[in-house]
MARVEXRO-589979 format. One line per field, with one value per residue (C-alpha): residue in three letters; x, y, z. Coordinates in steps of 0.1 Angstrom, whole numbers. Each point is the difference from the previous one (the first is absolute). Layout:
<rs>
res = c(ALA,...)
c1 = c(X,...)
c2 = c(Y,...)
c3 = c(Z,...)
</rs>
This chain:
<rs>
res = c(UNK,UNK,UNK,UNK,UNK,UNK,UNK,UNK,UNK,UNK,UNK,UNK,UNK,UNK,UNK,UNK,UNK,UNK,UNK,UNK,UNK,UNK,UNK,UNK,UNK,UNK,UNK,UNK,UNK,UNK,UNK,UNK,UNK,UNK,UNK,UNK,UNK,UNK,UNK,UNK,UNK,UNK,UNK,UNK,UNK,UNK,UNK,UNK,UNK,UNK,UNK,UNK,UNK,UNK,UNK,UNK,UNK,UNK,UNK,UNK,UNK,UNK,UNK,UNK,UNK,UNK,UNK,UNK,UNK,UNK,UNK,UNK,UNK,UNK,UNK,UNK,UNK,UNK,UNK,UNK,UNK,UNK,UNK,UNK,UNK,UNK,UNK,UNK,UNK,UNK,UNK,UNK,UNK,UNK,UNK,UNK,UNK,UNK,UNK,UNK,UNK,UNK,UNK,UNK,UNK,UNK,UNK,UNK,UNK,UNK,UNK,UNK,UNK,UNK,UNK,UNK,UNK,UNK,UNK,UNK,UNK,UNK,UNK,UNK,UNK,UNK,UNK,UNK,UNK,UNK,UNK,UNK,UNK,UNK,UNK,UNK,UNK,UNK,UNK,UNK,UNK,UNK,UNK,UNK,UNK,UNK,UNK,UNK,UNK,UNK,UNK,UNK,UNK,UNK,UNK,UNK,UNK,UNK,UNK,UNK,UNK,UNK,UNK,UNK,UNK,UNK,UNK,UNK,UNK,UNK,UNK,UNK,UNK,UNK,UNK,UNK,UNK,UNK,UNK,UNK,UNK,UNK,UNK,UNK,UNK,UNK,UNK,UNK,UNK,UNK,UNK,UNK,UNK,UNK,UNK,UNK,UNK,UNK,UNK,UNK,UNK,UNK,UNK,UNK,UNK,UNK,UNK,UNK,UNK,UNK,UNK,UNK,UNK,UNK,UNK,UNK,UNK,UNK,UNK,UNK,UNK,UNK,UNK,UNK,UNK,UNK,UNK,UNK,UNK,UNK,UNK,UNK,UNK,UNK,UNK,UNK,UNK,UNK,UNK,UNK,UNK,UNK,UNK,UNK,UNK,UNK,UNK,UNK,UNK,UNK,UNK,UNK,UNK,UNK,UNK,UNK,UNK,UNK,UNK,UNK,UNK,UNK,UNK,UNK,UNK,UNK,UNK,UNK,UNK,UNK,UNK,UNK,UNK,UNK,UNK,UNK,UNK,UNK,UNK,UNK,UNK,UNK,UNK,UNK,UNK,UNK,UNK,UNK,UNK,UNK,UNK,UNK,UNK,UNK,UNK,UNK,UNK,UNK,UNK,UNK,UNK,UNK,UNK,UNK,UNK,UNK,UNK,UNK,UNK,UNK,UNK,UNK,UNK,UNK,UNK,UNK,UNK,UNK,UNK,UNK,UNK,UNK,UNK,UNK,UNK,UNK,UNK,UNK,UNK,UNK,UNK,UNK,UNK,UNK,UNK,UNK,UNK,UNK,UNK,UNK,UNK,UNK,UNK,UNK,UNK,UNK,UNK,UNK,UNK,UNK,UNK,UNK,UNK,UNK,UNK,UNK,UNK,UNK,UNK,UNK,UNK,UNK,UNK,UNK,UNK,UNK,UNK,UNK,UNK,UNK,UNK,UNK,UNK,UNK,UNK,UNK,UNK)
c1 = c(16,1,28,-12,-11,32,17,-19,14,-28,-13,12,36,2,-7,29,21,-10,5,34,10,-14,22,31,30,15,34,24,35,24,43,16,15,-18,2,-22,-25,-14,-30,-17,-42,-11,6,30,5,-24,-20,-11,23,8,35,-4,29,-6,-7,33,23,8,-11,22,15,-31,10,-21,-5,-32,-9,8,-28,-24,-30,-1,-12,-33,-23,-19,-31,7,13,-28,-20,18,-15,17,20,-20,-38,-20,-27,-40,-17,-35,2,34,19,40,2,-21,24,29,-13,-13,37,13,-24,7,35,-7,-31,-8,32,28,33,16,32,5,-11,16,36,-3,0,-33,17,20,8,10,9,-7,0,-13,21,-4,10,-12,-7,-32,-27,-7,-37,-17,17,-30,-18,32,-7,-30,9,28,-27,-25,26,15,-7,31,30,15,10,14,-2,28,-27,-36,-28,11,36,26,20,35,13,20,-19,-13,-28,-18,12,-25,10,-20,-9,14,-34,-13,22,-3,-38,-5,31,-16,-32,19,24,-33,-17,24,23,-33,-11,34,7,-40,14,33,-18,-25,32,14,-34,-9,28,-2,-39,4,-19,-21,-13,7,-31,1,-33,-23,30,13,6,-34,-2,31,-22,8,37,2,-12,14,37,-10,-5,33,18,-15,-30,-43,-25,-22,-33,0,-26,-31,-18,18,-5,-22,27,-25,25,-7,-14,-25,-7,-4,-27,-19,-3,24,23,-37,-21,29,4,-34,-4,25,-10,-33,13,19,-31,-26,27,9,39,28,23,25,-5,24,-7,25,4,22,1,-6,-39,-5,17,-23,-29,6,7,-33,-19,17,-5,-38,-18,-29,21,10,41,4,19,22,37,21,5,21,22,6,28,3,26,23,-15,-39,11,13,-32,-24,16,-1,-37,-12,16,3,-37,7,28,19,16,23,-4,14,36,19,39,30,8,-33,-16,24,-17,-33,8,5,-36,-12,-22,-7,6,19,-13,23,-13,40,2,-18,-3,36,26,33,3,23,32,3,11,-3,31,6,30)
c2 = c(209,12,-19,-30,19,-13,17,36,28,4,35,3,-12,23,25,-5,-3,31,16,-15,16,36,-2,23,-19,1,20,-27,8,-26,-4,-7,-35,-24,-19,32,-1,-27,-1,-27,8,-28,-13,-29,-25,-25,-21,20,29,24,16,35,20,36,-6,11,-21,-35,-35,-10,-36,-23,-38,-11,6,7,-31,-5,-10,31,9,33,25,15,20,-13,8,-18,-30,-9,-3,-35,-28,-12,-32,-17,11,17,-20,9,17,15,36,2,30,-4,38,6,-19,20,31,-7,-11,36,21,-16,14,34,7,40,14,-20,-15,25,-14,1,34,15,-19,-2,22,-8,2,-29,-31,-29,-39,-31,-34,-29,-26,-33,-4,-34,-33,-3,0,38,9,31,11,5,21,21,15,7,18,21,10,12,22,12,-16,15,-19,-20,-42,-26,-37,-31,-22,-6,-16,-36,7,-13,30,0,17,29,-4,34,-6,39,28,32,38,32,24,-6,14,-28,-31,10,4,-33,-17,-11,-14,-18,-18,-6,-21,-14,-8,-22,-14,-14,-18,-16,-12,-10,-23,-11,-13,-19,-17,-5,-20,-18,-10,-11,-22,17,42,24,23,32,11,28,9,31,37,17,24,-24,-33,6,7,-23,-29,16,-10,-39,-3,19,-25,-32,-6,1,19,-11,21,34,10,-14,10,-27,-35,-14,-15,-19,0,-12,31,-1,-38,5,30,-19,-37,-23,-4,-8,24,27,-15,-3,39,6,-15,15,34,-5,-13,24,30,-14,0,-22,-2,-30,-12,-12,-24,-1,-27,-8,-38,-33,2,32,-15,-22,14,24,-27,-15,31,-3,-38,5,10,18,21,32,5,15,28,-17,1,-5,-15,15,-19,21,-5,-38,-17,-10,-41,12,24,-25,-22,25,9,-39,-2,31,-16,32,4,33,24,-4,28,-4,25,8,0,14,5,-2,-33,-12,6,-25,-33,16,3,-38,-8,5,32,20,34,12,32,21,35,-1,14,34,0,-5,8,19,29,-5,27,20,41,30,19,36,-2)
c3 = c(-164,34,20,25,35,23,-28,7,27,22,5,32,-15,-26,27,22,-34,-8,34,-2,-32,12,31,3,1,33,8,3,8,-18,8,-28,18,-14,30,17,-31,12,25,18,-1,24,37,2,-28,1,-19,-33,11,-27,-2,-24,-22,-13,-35,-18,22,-15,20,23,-12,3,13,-26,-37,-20,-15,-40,-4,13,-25,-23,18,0,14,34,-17,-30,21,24,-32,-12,14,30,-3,29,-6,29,18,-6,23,-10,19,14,-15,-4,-9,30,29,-18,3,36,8,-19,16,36,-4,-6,9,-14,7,-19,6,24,0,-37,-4,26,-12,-37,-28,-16,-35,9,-20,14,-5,24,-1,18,19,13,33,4,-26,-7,-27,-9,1,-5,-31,-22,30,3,-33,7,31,-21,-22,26,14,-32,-37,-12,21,-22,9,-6,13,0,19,2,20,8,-7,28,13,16,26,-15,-32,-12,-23,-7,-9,-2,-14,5,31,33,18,-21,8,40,-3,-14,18,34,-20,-24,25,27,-30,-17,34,16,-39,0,34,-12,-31,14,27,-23,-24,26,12,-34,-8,33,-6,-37,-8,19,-10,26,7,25,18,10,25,-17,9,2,-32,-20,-4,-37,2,25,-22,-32,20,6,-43,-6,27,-19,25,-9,12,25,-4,0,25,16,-33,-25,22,21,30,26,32,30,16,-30,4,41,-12,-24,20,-14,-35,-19,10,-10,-34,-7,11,-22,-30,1,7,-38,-12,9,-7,-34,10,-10,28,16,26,27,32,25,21,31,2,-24,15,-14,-29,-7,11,-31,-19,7,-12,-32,-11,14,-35,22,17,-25,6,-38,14,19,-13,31,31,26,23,28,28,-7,3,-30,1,4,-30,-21,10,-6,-36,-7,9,-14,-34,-22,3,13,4,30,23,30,26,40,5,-32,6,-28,28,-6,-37,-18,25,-6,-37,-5,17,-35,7,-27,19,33,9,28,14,12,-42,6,42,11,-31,6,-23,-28,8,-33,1,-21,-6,-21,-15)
</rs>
């Protein structure tokens, strides 16, 4: 059985792996101080620095210990097979294998990694780990591996946390064995992922368990090119999906209702478009004030009027009393989502309106990359 495809090395992968391993190994002139064996590869220390030893010296005295509880380890290729711990979002043609060899391939482009071939013996073996440098919730774990085993199926890893786990700062939590070339081509990739998944997922936490009872939801406000990752981080921090694309909802705004003539005429549009295309889609109606409110309302107690497709109600920009008004007249009829002015000060007053959903763009638009580093040992 062939293995799944974000678990197969490109062809253009397998190329610069093999270009890698036909290089000469550069001359490298080593003291025999350990202290001069050692060689920094990258501009000042910084966030997702990398700090490299020849090889045959030992680590230097790490601040913190591997944890006790880090998996067997196995081979990258054999890893990103498992099923992750937090499962991926669906989307019909976007290609996870295809964003990580776009990110790859960006890095190189067709000549290679200049700096590790020009620096490092290309029989080199090396170890590295990755540290916290931050709390947070770590996300990004299950796409590392599959990163790993683009660049080189063979490194070997091993994991103390996973998707959704809280991370400490400190806390070293992966531990990966096999070429240096390797580890340094997939490095910068690894940390650019799983550094952004993480700050999503560690924002999403926190506004999740402000919102309860409430479901936090992100938006279409993600990085062109990473919708999927982007969303794939709200899940892992305890958040829901809001739909994936245009393609999966029907969400009559106000730009649409201005377009069509008025909250009825769009809904009626709507519902015939689903009709005469034999779709099954939600749809959502957002509204800015208790008139709109119950001018939805209206359409669906008026058994003329076709609203079958009508599953939510949006309650955009109100203020926390219209909310809770709007939620008591709507009556569970519908679902309920809370829009417009989404902060960790604000989600816990909206959270008590009784919405069903809060949905912040603040998750994907705004987040603060989670600090985590790379470090050959």
């Amino acid at each position: 059985t062939p293995p799944p495809p974000h678990c197969r090395a490109t062809t253009a992968m397998t190329s610069v792996a093999a270009a890698l391993r036909a290089s000469p190994a550069p001359a490298v002139s080593t003291s025999s101080s350990r202290s001069s064996r050692r060689t920094r590869l990258t501009t000042p220390r910084g966030r997702g620095d990398l700090l490299v030893s020849a090889a045959s010296v030992s680590a230097p005295e790490a601040k913190t210990a591997l944890s006790a509880t880090m998996s067997v380890p196995m081979k990258v290729s054999e890893a990103c097979k498992l099923a992750p711990k937090i499962a991926m979002p669906h989307h019909p043609t976007y290609s996870v294998a295809d964003a990580i060899r776009v990110a790859l391939e960006e890095d190189v482009a067709d000549v290679g990694d200049i700096s590790s071939l020009s620096t490092i013996p290309i029989e080199t073996v090396s170890r590295a780990t990755l540290l916290a440098k931050a709390d947070g919730v770590l996300a990004g774990q299950a796409l590392a591996n599959q990163i790993m085993a683009a660049v080189d199926p063979d490194l070997m890893v091993s994991w103390s946390k996973y998707d959704g786990d809280s991370i400490a700062k400190g806390e070293l939590f992966m531990e990966v064995k096999g070429s240096a070339h390797s580890i340094l081509r997939a490095e910068r990739v690894i940390l650019n992922f799983m550094q952004r998944m993480s700050g999503i997922a560690t924002l999403t936490k926190s506004m999740a368990e402000q919102a309860a009872p409430a479901f936090m939801l992100e938006t279409r406000k993600t990085v062109p090119g990473l919708r999927l990752p982007d969303k794939w981080a709200v899940l892992i921090g305890g958040g829901k999906n809001h739909r994936m694309g245009l393609f999966d909802m029907i969400m009559i705004k106000d730009n649409h209702i201005a377009a069509s003539g008025g909250i009825r005429q769009a809904v009626a549009n709507a519902q015939n478009y689903l009709a005469e295309k034999k779709l099954s889609a939600p749809i959502e109606v957002e509204t800015s004030s208790i008139a709109e409110v119950n001018e939805v309302l209206a359409l669906l107690d008026d058994a003329s009027f076709e609203t079958g497709a009508v599953s939510r109600i949006m309650l955009d920009n109100m203020s926390l009393a219209d909310m809770t008004a709007a939620v008591a007249l709507i009556a569970g009829r519908v679902e309920t989502e809370a829009s417009g002015n989404v902060t960790l000060a604000t989600v816990h007053g909206i959270g008590q309106t009784g919405v069903t959903f809060i949905s912040s763009g603040a998750l994907t638009h705004s987040v603060m990359a989670l600090d985590i580093s790379l470090n050959i040992e």
